[in-house]
C-alpha positions in Angstrom: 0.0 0.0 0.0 3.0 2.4 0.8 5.1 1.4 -2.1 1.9 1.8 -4.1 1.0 5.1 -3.5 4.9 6.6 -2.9 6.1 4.9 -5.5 6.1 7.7 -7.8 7.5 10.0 -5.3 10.4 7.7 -4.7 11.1 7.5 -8.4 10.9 11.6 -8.9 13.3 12.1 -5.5 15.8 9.5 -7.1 15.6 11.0 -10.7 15.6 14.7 -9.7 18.4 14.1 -7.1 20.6 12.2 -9.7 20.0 15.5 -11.9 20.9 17.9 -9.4 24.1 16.4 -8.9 24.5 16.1 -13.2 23.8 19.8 -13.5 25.7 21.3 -10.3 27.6 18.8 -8.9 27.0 17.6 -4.7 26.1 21.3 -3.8 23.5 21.4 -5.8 22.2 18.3 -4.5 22.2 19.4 -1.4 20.0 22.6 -2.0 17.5 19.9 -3.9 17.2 18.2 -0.9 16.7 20.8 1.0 14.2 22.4 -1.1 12.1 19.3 -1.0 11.9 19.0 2.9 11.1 23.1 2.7 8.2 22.1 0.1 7.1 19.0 2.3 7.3 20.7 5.8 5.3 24.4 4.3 2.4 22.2 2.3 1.6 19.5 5.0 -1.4 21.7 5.6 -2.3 21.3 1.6 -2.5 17.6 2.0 -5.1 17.4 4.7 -7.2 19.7 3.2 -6.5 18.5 0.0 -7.3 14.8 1.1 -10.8 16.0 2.5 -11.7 17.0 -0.9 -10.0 14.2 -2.8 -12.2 11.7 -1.0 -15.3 13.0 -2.4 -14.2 11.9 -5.7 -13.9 9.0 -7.7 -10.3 6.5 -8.0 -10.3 7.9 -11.7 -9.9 11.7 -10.8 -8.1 10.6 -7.7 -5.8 9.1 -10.5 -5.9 12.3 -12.7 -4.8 14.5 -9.3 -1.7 12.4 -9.0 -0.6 12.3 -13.3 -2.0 15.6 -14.6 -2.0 17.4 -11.2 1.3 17.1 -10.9 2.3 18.3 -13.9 0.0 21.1 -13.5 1.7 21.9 -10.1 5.3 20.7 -10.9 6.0 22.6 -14.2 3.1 25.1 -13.5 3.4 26.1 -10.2 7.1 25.5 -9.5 8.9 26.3 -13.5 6.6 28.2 -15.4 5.0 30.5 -13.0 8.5 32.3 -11.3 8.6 33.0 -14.9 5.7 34.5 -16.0 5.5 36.6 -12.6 9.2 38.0 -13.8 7.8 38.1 -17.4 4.9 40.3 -16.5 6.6 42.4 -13.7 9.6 43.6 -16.1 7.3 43.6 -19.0 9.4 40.8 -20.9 8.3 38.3 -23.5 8.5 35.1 -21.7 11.3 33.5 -23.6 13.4 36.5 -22.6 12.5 35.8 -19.3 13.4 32.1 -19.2 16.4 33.6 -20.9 17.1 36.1 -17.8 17.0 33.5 -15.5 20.1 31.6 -16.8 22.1 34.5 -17.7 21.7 37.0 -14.7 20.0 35.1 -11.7 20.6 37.9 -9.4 18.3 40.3 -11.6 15.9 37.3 -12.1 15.3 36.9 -8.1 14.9 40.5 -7.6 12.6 40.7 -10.2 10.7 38.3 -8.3 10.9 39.8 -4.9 9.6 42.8 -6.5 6.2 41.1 -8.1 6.2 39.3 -4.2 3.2 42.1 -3.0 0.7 41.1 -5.9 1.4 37.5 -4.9 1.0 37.3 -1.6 -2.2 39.5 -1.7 -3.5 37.1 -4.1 -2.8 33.9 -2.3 -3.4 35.6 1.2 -7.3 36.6 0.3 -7.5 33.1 -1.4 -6.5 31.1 1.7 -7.8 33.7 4.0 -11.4 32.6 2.7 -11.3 29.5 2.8 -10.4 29.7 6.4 -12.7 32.1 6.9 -15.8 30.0 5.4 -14.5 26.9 7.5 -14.3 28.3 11.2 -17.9 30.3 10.2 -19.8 26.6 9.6 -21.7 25.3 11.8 -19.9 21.8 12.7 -21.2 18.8 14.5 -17.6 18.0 15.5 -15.7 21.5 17.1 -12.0 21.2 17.9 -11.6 24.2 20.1 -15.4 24.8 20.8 -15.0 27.7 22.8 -14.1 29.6 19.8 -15.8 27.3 17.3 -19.5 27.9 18.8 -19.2 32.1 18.7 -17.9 31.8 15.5 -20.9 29.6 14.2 -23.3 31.5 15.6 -21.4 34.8 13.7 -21.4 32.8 10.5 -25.0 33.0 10.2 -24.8 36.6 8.8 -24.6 36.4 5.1 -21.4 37.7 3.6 -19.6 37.9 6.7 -16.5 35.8 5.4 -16.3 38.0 2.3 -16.6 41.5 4.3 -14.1 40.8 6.9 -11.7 39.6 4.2 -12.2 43.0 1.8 -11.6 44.7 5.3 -8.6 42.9 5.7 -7.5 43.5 2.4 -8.2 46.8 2.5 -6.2 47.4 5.9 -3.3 45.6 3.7 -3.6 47.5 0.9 -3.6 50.9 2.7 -1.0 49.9 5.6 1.6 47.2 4.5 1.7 48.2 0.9 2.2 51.9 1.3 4.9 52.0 4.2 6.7 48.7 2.8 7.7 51.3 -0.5 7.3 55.1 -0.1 10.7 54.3 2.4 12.6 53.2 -1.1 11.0 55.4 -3.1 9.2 53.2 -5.0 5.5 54.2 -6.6 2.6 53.6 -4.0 1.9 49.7 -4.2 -1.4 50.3 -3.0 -3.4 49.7 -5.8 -0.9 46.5 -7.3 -2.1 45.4 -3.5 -5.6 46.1 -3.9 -6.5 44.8 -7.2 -4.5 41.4 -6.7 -6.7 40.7 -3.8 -9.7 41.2 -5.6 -8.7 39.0 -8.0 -7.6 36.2 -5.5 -11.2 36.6 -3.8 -13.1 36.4 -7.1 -11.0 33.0 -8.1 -11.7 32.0 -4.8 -15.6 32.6 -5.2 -15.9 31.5 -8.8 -13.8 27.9 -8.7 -15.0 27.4 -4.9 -18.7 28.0 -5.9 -19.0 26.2 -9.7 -17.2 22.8 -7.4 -19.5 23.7 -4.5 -23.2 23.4 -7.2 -21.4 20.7 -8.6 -21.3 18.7 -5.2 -24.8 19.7 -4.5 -25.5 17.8 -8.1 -23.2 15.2 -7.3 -25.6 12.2 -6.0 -27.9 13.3 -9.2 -24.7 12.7 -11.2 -23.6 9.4 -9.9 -27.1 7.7 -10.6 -26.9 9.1 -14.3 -23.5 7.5 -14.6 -24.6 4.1 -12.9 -27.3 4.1 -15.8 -25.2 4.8 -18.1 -23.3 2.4 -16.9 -25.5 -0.4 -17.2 -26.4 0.9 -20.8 -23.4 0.6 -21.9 -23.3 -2.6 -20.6 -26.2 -3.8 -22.5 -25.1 -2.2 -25.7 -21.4 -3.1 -25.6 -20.3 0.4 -26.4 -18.6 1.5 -22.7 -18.3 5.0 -21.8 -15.3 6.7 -21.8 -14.1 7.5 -17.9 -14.3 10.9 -18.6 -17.6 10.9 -18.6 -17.9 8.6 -16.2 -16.4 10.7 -13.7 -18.7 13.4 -13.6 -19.0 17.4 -13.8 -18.8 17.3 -10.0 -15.5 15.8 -10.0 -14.0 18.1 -12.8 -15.0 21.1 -10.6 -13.9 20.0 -7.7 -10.5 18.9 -9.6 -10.0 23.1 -10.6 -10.9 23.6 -6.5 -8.0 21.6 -6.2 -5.3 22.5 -8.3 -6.3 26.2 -7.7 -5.9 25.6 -3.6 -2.2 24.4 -5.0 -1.5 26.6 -6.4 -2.4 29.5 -3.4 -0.2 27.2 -1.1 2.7 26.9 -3.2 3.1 31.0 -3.0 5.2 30.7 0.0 7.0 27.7 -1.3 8.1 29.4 -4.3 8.9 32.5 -2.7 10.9 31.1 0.1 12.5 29.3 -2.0 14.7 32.2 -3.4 16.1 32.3 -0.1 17.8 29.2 -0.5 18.7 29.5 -4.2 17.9 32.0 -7.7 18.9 29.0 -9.7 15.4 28.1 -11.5 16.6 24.6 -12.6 17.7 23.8 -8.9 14.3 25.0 -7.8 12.1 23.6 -10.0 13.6 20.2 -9.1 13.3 20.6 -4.9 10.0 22.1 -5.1 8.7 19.5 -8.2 10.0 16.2 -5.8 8.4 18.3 -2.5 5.0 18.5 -4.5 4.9 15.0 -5.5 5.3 13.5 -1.7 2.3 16.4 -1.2 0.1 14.8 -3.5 1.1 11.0 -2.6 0.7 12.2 1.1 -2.8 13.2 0.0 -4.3 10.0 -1.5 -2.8 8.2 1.5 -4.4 10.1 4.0 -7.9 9.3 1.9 -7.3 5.8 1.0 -6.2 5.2 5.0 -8.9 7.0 6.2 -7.2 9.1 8.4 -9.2 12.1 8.3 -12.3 9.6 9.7 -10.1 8.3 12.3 -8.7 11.6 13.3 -11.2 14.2 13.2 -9.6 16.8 14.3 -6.9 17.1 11.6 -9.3 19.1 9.2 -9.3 21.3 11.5 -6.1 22.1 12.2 -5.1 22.4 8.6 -7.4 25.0 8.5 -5.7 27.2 11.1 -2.8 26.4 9.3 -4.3 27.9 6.5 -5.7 31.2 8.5 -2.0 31.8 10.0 -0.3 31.4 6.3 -3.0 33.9 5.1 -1.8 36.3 7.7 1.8 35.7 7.3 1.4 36.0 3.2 -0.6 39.5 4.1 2.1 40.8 6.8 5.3 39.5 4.0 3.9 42.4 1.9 5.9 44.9 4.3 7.9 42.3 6.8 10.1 39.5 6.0 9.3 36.1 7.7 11.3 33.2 7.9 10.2 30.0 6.1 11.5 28.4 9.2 8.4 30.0 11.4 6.0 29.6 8.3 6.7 25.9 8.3 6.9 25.2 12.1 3.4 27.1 12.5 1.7 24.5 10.1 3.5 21.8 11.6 2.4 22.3 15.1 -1.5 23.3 14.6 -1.5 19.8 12.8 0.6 18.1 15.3 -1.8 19.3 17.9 -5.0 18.6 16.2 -3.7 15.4 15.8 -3.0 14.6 19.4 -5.9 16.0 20.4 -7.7 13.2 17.7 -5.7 10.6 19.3 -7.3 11.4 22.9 -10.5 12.2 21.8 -10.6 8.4 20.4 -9.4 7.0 23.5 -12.2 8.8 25.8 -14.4 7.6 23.1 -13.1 3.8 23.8 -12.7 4.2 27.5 -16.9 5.9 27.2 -17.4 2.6 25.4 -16.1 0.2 28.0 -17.7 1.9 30.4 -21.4 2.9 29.5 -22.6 4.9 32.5 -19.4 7.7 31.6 -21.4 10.7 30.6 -17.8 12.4 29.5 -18.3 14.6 26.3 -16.8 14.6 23.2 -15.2 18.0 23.6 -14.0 17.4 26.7 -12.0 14.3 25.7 -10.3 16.3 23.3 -8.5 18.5 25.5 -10.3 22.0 24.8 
């Protein structure tokens, strides 16, 4: 089962390393690897949240995630997308920019920090709603229910999630933005700020609401295909698994690969600190993102998330504190180092607080007259 759904990953860390040390030698081996633990350790989050998505679909887009996602977030996210942010910040054809990157790194990376405000005020709103819509649901199962309850109660007020996140934005664009360049006498990055929020909240609204109708639709969908099914059956002409799969799916799949995408902002970013050779980062980030997705599937095909209910959760905060660091990176400079530990100890501690919700659950079990409550059990 490990080898099964790893085995991929193994295969990319064995050929990308063997590359690394083709193209640059031992040191650039070692940046590879550490590039790929940066990547792993700053999108742990992505994989639980990605896996409670992925389990509402089908083994065949489950199968397209880990093939054509990857591409789409190894050569998208990780190769072609530095690029096209220094292509469209310098005003450069992309070629020339591709160019740029193997002839004068230096100017390539500060071409990049430069585009780095209209970035992280994209990804920030994007992550920053989708925290935002989580911790405003009413849930049967709360983690930390003494802020949970007040903040399902709030959530009941239509629009909330997309008026405190304009606010914040806002506050961004008029705070961070400003004082982060009228020091270096740079033009007022304001408006750069502004409008790439609005942008990230409108992807947001359009992806997470075309997958959120299709899930709606997504029972009505699977009885069509298991007629169709059975037609084709009859008839001897199968459908293709395309169709199979359903529109619900394919939406869902954009929800997905969008939510990538807004996660590998800081991965991308802090991976300049590291190295401003593109080759040497599209290899650490590209094997980081395939143990993300693998990580993903296993966590579904395991059933983890069941077993541990808590872990949604604390990806989620996860997500809310790298929405905030992305927004506060527009003036300060963060380490990747805090960035990382951040996601790794919300998860850690949702985790833990799974594991001893389950044994107050067994020990209820064993003995019937306990009248101790879930929320209790959990710690908070």
């Amino acid at each position: 089962m490990l080898l099964k759904t790893f085995g991929w990953s193994f295969a990319v860390t064995a050929l990308g390393l063997v590359a690394a040390v083709f193209y640059g030698g031992w040191t650039a081996f070692g940046i590879v690897a550490i590039l790929s633990v940066l990547e792993i350790s700053l999108s742990f989050d992505n994989a639980v949240v990605n896996a409670g998505i992925l389990k509402k679909m089908n083994a065949f887009w489950q199968k397209i995630f880990l093939t054509v996602g990857v591409l789409i977030a190894v050569f998208g996210m990780r190769l072609v997308f530095p690029v096209v942010i220094v292509a469209i910040s310098a005003k450069m054809g992309p070629i020339e920019a591709v160019d740029l990157a193997f002839s004068d790194k230096d100017r390539y990376e500060q071409l990049v920090t430069d585009a780095h405000p209209a970035i992280a005020a994209f990804g920030g709103m994007f992550l920053l709603m989708i925290f935002l819509d989580f911790i405003f649901e009413d849930r049967d199962i709360k983690w930390l229910g003494w802020l949970e309850r007040p903040l399902a109660k709030l959530g009941k007020v239509d629009m909330l999630s997309v008026c405190i996140a304009l606010v914040v934005l806002l506050v961004s664009a008029m705070t961070f933005a400003t004082q982060a360049h009228l020091h270096a006498g740079h033009a007022d990055k304001a408006e750069t700020v502004l409008l790439s929020g609005i942008a990230g909240l409108i992807t947001y609204m359009v992806v997470g609401g075309l997958s959120g109708y299709f899930e709606d639709k997504l029972e009505e969908e699977e009885e069509r295909e298991h007629e169709a099914e059975e037609e084709a059956e009859r008839t001897g002409k199968p459908k293709s698994a395309v169709v199979l799969a359903g529109k619900a799916a394919f939406f869902m799949f954009l929800y997905l690969e969008v939510l990538d995408a807004s996660f590998s902002f800081d991965g991308v970013i802090g991976a300049f600190a590291i190295t401003n050779d593109i080759v040497l980062m599209a290899l650490g980030l590209g094997i980081g993102a395939m143990y993300v997705r693998s990580l993903t599937v296993y966590l579904v095909r395991q059933g983890t998330l069941d077993d541990y209910v808590y872990l949604e959760h604390g990806a989620h905060y996860a997500i809310g504190a790298l929405a905030v660091i992305l927004l506060v990176t527009i003036q300060y400079q963060i380490s990747e180092l805090i960035t990382g530990s951040i996601g790794v100890i919300l998860i850690g501690w949702s985790f833990w607080s799974s594991v001893r919700r389950n044994r107050a659950l067994a020990a209820a079990e064993g003995n019937p007259g306990s009248d101790e409550k879930t929320e209790v059990s959990s710690g908070v």
